[in-house]
N, C-alpha and C positions, 0 to 999 in steps of 0.2 A: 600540321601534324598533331599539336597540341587539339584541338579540335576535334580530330577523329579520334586520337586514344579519349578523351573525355566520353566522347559518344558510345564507344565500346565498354569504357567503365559502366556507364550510365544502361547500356542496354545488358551488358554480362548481371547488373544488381536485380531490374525486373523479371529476367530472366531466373534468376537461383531464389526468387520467392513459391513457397509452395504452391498459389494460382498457377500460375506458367505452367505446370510439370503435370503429367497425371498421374504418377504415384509422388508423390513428394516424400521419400525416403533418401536416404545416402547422404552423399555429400556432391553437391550441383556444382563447387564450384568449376571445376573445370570446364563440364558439357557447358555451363552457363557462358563463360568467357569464351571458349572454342568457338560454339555459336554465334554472338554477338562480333566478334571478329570476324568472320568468315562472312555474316550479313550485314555487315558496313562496308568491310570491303569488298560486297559484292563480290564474292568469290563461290560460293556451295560448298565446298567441303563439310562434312559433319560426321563427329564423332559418335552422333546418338539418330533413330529416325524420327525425323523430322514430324511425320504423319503419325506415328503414335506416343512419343518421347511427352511431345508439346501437349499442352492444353488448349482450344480456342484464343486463348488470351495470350500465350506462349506464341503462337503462331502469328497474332496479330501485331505480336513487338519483331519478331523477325520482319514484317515486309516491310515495318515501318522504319528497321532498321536497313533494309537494301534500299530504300525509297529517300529515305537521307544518305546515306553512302553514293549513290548515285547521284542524286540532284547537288552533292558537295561535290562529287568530282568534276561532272562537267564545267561547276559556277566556279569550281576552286581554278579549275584550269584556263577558263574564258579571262577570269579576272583577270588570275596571272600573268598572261599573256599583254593583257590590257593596262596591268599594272607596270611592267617592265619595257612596253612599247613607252612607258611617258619617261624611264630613265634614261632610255635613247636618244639621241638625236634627233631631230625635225628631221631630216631624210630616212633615217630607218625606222622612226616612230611613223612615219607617213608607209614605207613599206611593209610596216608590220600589220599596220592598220589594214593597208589592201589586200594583205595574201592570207587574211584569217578574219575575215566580212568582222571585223570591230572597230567600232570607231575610238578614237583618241579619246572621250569622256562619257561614254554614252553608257557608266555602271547601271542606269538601271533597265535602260532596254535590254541590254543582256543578262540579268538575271530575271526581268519578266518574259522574256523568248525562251532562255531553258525551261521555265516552269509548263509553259504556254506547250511547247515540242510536247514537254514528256507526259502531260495530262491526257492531249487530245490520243497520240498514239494509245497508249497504256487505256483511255477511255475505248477505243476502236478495237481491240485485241481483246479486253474482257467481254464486251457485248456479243461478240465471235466465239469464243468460249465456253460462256456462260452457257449460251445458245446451245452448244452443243453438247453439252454436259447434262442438260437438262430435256435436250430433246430428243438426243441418241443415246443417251445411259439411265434413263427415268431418275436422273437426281432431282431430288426437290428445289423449288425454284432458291430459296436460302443456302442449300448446300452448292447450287449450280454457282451462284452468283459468289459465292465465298473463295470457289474453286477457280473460277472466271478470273477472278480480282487478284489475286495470292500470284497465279502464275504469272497473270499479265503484268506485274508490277517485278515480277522475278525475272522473265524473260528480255522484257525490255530494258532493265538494268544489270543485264548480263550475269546474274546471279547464279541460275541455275536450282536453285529449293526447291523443292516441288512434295507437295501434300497427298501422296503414296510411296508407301514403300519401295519398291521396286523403281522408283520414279517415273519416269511415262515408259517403261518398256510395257506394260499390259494395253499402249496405243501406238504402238511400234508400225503397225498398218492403216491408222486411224490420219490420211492427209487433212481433215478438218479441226484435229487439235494442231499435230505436227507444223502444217505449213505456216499459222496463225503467230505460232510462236518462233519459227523461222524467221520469218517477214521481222517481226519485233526485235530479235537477238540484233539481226543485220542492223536495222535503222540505228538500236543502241549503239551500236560499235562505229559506228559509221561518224559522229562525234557531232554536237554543234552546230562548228563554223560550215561542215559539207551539208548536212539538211537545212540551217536555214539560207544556202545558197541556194540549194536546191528549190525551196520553198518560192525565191523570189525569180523562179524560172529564169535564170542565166543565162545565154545560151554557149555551148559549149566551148565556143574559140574565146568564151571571156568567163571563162572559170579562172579560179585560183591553180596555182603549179599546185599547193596542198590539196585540194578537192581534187584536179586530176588522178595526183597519186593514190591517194586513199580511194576514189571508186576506181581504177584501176587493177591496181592490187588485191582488193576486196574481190571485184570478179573472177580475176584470175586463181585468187587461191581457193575462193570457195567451187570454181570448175575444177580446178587441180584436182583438191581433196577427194570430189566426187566420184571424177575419173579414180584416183590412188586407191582410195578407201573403197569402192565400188569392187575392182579386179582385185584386190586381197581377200576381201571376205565373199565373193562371190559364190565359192562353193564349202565357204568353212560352217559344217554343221548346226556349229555353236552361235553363230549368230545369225545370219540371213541364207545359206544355205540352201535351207529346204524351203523358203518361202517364195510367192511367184514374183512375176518378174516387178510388178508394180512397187511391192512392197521392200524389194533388193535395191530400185532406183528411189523409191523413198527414203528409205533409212541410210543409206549409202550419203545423200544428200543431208538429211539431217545429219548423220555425224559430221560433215565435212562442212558444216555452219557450230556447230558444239564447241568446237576447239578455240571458234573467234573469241574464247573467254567464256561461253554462257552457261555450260556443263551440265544441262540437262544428258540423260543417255535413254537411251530407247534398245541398246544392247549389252549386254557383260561385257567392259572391257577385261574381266580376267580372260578372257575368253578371246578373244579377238588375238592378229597374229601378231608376230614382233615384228614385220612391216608394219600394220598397220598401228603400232604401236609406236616405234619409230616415227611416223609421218604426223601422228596425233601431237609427240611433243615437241615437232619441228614447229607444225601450225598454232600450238599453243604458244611456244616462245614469240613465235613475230605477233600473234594480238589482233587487234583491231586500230581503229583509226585514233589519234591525239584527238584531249578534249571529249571524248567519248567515256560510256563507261565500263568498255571494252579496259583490258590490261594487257601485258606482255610489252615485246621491246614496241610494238606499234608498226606498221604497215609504212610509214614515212620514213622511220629510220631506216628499215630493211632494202626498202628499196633505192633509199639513195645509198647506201654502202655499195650495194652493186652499183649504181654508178662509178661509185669511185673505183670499185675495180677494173668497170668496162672503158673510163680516164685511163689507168694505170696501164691495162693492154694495149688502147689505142696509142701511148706515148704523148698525149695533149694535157696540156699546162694546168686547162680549167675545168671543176666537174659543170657538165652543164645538160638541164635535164627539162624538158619540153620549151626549149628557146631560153631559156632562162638559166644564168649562170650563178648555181650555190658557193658563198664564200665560205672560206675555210676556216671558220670558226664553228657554222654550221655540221661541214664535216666531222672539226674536233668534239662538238658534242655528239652526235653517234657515235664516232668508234667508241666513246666513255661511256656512254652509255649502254650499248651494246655486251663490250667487255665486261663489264659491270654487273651487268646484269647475268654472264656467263658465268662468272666467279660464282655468284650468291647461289645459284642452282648446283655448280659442281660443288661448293662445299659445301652446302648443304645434303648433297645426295650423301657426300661420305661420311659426317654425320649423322644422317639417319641409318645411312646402312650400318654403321658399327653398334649405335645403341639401341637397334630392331633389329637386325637378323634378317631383314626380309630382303629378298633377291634384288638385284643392283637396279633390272629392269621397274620392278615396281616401285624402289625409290623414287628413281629419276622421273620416272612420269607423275610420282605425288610431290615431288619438289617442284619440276615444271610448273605442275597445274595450280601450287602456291603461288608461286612468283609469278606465274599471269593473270593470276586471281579470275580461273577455268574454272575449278570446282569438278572436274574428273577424275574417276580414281578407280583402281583396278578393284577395290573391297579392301583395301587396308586400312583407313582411317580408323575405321570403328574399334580396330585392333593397336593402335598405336598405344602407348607405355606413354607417360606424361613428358619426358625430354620431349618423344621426338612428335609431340604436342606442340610443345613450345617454339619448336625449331618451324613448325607448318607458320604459327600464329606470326612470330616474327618474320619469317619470307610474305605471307598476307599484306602484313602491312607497308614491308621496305616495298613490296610490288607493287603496293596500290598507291601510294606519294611516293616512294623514292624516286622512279623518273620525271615528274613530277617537279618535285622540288629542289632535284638535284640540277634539272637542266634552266631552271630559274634561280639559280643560284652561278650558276656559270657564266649566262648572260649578262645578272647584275655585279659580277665580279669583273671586272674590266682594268687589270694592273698592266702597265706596260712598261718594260725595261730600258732604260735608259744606254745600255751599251748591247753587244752582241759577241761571241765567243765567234772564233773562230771552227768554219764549217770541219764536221768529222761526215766519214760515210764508211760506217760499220757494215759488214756484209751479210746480206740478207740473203736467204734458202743456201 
């Protein structure tokens, strides 16, 4: 944690130099620090636009700042993981090792395999880009390649920036930007330990229980969303409406990949219904996969909670989910986590809503989209008063290391009590 607020110091200071800015009047510090926050933690939100606020130079400390916020989450989490399997056990340090492809000592094949992932994709997605910036819009080949580069480095680290105003809504029917950066969002969210199993062709009865879940879930919510968000705005004016049917199952589909964290928009969410506004901060709170550089509560926790619900209906002792029975410590950290992370969103929605003024619904979806570090937003940001500045920047950060650090802090906490109270059963509903 010490680490990333350093990084956001260090990027808020190059940031509030008069290079960065193209008028350099005022006083930057804020836009400077909002910024640099918002692009370590790979989030998008921003107080100022991006595409004309910035100077070249300004622009070029933003990717470099999603491009370390990224490559610090995934390595921060692999380690993690890596660092607290040696606190373990030889039985559970040997199972932790198996259900998350890392070996017992093997620090630097995994942080040269993050580097290694995130280059060649991020290298494959600008070249795509580039390409098409330059061959379908006559940008020159410097502005195509700048534009190429900027998103691919934003999209694949879940960020969401993007160098036009309006963000990609003037490519809202354009599938050779859209899909490019699609593809990218997913693979970022998707985390680590699931592509490089992916990578070493597994076959699927000898996947990990986590790689199950996480492409599981992944499928399932980005069809959900498509289907959800598809039949709400299907005939609403303001956004895909009046457009044909290609570009209704286009955008329908991009937004129902946006919410996995990456918060590009290709339509006004002021605009969009309170269904599909609702469903936007359901998919924003669950996130993308652990170790990714997806945020929110994450696709593993969500989904085994319902497990333990669909334990709790069936009346069976043990949660147990693709053959494989979750202990219940496991458990204890999602419900904490979980909860936890429910807390930090509803108070934060009510204090923003008292020191903005602005309607409950646009809070909670700008609080959401902090705390999964989305970067979505109905057009309030820019409007924000400096509190409820600081209240975005703080959820930013608890959301991008707080689950994080909190649930490697639970594992390496391991106090056991010496006696036991006698059982109570208080009554529940």
């Amino acid at each position: 944690m010490a680490g990333f607020a350093a990084t956001i110091v260090g990027g808020a200071l190059l940031l509030a130099l008069p290079i960065a800015r193209e008028h350099p009047v005022g006083r930057p510090v804020m836009p400077a620090l909002f910024t640099a926050t918002s692009a370590t933690c790979v989030t998008g939100l921003a107080t100022v636009d991006t595409a004309t606020y910035w100077t070249p130079f300004g622009q070029v400390v933003i990717a470099v700042l999603i491009q370390a916020g990224g490559l610090g989450i995934m390595t921060l989490a692999s380690l993690l993981a890596l660092f607290v399997s040696r606190r373990m056990g030889l039985r559970s340090r040997l199972t932790a090792a198996a259900e998350n492809n890392i070996g017992l000592g093997d620090v630097k094949r995994v942080l040269l395999s993050v580097l290694r992932i995130t280059l060649a994709i991020e290298a494959v997605v600008a070249v795509l880009l580039t390409l098409r910036w330059w061959v379908g819009y006559d940008e020159s080949l410097g502005r195509s390649l700048a534009l190429g580069t900027f998103h691919a480095v934003s999209s694949f680290n879940n960020a969401g920036f993007a160098l036009f105003t309006d963000n990609l809504v003037s490519f809202g029917s354009d599938p050779w930007i859209q899909v490019p950066i699609c593809v990218s969002i997913v693979l970022g969210g998707l985390g680590f330990p699931v592509i490089l199993e992916l990578l070493r062709r597994t076959p699927y009865r000898r996947w990990t229980l986590h790689t199950r879940l996480t492409i599981g879930m992944t499928i399932a919510l980005l069809i959900g969303g498509w289907v959800f968000l598809g039949i709400n705005e299907w005939d609403n004016p303001n956004t895909i409406g009046n457009a044909d049917l290609g570009t209704k199952l286009l955008q329908s589909f991009f937004h129902s990949v946006q919410p996995r964290t990456a918060g590009f928009n290709a339509w006004d969410y002021s605009q969009v219904s309170d269904a599909s506004l609702l469903g936007t901060i359901v998919l924003m709170f669950i996130g993308g996969g652990s170790a990714s550089t997806a945020g929110g509560l994450k696709v593993t926790t969500f989904i085994l909670l319902f497990f333990v619900i669909l334990t709790e209906v069936r009346g069976e002792d043990h949660v147990n989910v693709f053959e494989r029975r979750v202990d219940a410590r496991t458990i204890r950290q999602a419900l904490t986590v979980a909860l936890l992370g429910v807390a930090a969103v509803v108070g934060a929605t009510m204090v923003l809503s008292e020191v903005t003024g602005f309607a409950l619904r646009d809070s909670m979806f700008e609080t959401t989209s902090a705390f999964a570090t989305v970067g979505l937003s109905t057009g309030i940001t820019p409007k924000m008063p400096v509190m409820g500045q600081w209240v975005l920047i703080l959820l930013m950060f608890l959301g991008r290391l707080g689950p994080i650090t909190l649930v490697s802090a639970l594992l390496l906490h391991d106090h056991q009590r010496r006696y036991v109270y006698p059982e109570g059963r208080p009554l529940i509903g």
